[in-house]
N, C-alpha and C positions, 0 to 999 in steps of 0.2 A: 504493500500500500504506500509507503514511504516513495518510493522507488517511484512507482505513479504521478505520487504529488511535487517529484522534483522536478520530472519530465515536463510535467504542465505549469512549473515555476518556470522554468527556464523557455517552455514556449512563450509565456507571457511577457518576460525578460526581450528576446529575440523581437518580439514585437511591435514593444513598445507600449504593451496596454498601462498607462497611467488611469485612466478615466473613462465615461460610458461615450465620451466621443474617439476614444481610439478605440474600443471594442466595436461602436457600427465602424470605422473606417477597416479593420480588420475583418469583419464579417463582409462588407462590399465586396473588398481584398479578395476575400475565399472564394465568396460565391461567384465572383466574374472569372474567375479562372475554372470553378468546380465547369461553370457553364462552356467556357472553350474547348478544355476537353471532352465533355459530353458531347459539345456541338460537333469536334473531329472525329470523335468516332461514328457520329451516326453518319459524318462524310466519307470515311471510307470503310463504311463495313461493305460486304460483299464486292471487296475491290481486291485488288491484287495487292494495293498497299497495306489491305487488312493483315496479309500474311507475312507482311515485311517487318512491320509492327511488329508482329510476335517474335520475329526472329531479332528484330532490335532490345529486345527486353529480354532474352536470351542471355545475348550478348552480354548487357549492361549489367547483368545477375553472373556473370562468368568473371567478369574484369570484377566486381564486388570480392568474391570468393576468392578470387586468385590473390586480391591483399592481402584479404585475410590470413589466407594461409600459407604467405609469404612466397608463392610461385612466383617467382619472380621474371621468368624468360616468357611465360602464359600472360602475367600481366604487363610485361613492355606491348608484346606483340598485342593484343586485345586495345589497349589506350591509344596505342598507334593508330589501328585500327578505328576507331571511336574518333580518333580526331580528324582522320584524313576521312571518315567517311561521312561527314557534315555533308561535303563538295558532292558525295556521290548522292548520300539522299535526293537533293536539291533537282538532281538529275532525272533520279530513279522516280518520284515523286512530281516528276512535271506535268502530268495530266490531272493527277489530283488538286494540285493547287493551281493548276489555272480554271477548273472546273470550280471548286472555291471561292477564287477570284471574282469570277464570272456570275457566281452565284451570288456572292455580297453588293456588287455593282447592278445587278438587277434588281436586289430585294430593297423594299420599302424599309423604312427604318422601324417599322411595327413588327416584318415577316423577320427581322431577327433574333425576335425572341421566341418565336413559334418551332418550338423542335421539331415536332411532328412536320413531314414531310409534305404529307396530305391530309387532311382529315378526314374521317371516318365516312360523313355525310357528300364528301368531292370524289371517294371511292366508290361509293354506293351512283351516286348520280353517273359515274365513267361506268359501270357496271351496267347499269340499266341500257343506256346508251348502246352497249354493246350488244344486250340480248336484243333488242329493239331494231338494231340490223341486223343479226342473224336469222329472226322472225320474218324480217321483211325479204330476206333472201329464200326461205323457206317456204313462205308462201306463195312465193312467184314462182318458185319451180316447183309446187307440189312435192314439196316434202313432209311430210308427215313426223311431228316434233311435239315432245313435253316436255317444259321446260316447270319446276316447281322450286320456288322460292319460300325458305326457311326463314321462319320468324322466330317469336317468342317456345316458341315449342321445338325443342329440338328432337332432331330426327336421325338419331343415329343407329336406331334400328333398323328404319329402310336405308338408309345412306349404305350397311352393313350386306344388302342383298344383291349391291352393284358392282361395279370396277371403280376402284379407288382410284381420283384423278388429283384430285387437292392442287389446283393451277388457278392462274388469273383468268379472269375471262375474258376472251376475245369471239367477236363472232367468226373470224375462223374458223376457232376452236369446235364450236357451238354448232356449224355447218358442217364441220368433218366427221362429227361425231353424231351425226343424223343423217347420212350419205346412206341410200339403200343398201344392202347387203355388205356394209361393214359389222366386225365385230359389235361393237359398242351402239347403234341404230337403235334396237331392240329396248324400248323399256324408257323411264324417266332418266335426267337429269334432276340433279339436284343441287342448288346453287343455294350457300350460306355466305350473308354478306356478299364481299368482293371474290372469291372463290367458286368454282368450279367442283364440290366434293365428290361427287360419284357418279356416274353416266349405268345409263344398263338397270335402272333400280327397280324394284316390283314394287308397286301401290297397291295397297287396299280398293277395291271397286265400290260404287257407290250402291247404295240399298234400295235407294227410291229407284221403285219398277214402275211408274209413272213417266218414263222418259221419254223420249220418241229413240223408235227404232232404228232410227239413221243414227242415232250416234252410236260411235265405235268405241273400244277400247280405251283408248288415249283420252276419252272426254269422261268417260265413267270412272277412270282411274282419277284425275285431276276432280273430279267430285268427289268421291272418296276419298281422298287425302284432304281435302277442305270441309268434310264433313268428322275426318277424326283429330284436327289440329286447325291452328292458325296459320297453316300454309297455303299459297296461292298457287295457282296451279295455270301454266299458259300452252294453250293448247292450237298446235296447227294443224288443220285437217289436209290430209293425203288424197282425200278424193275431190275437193274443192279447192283447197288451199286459204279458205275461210282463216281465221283467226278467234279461238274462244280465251274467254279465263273464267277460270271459276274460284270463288272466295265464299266462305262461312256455309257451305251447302249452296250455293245458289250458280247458274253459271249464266255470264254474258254470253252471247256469238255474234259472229260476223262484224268485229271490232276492224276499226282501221287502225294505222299506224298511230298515227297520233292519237286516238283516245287508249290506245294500249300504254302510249309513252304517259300521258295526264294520269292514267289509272295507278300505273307501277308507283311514280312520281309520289300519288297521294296516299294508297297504301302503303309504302313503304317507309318513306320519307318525312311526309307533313305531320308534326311532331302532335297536332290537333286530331288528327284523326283516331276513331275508336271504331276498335274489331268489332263492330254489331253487326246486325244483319238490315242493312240500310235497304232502300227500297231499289235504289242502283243496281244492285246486286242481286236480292232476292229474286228468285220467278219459281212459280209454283210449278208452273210446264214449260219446258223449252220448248221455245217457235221453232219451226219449220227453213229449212234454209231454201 
């Protein structure tokens, strides 16, 4: 305990804390530096400099030890190494930090305190956007597609009956994987958040035998998954190219592009809206296409 309390004498010492206005100048001190590095690394993670990183700290843990333990041809060579390798970072590191650069000269003086890259709600809205033209590629070439959007209910028992994809989503993706007689065609998608999680999935069928006979598979499944959860279910018909969705038991069709983007938009997003079974939505018998 002793030992503790000298350490944090002499940090106070080093610092200069006389009074509660060198402690906030100390805490600024901290924090704006805690913030730089935090801010660097979420700049180069998944980068190549992420890896250089670790091997710089390697390094700097090897040259420590070799004091220590009085190695002394380990620790020339190591410091040399350390000193002359400033120049080569500088080098090694040039994409990063012009990317950096780049990125502080673009940002507003607000978006630099914004760690977060994206937010949750700019992810969801690029998400939607994406199923929203793969839809519209799907139904122009009669493709036959179920796309099912995970809410408040998670679904990791059907997610568990399909092929595990866990990707961004692109319509690409979304059109590759709805191509007639590929593997993965067969069965729902199932999309959590900004993710892609399982393709291939088997749904629950809906119960109400009241439906019309034109509807297939794909639209009974998307009703039964909205009739056992808060899932949304978007449905593109194979033999018209129609557009449904269906929400709380109830299902729309023959939606166009745009009230499908305004729909997603406001279930998903609009922080106002409540899971009930609105009149939008409900219909006791689906029309007729």
């Amino acid at each position: 305990m002793e030992t503790i309390l000298n350490y944090v004498k002499d940090f106070i010492s080093y610092m200069g804390i006389d009074n509660i206005f060198d402690l906030i100048r100390v805490t600024i001190d901290i924090s704006v530096v805690s913030y730089v590095v935090y801010w660097l690394i979420i700049l180069v993670r998944d980068t190549r400099a992420y890896q250089l990183i670790k091997g710089i700290i390697v390094l700097v843990v090897a040259t420590q030890l070799s004091e220590w333990f009085d190695l002394k041809t380990i620790n020339y060579i190591l410091k040399n190494t350390m000193t002359y390798g400033v120049l080569a970072l500088l080098v090694v590191f040039q994409p990063e930090l012009r990317r950096a650069l780049e990125q502080i000269g673009r940002s507003k003086f607000k978006d630099l305190f914004v760690l977060e890259e994206e937010s949750k709600e700019d992810k969801l809205n690029k998400a939607i956007e994406e199923v929203i033209r793969s839809v519209d590629v799907l139904s122009k070439t009669f493709t036959g597609a179920l796309i099912v959007f995970e809410k408040n209910t998670k679904m990791g028992d059907i997610t568990r009956t399909g092929i595990p994809v866990n990707a961004d989503i692109t319509a690409e993706l979304l059109v590759n994987i709805f191509t007639p007689n590929t593997p993965l065609h067969d069965g729902a998608v199932v999309v959590r958040e900004d993710k892609v999680m399982s393709a291939a999935c088997f749904l629950p069928l809906t119960e109400n035998h009241d439906l019309s006979k034109e509807l297939g598979t794909r639209h009974r499944a998307a009703l039964g998954i909205s009739e056992n959860s808060d899932a949304i279910g978007v449905v593109v018909s194979e033999e018209s190219g129609k557009i449904s969705m269906a929400i709380n038991g109830g299902l729309t069709r023959n939606l166009s592009i745009d009230n499908l983007r305004m729909a997603l938009l406001k279930v998903l997003i609009d922080k106002k809206y409540t899971p009930k079974r609105l009149m939008l939505w409900k219909v006791k018998k689906v029309e007729k296409e």
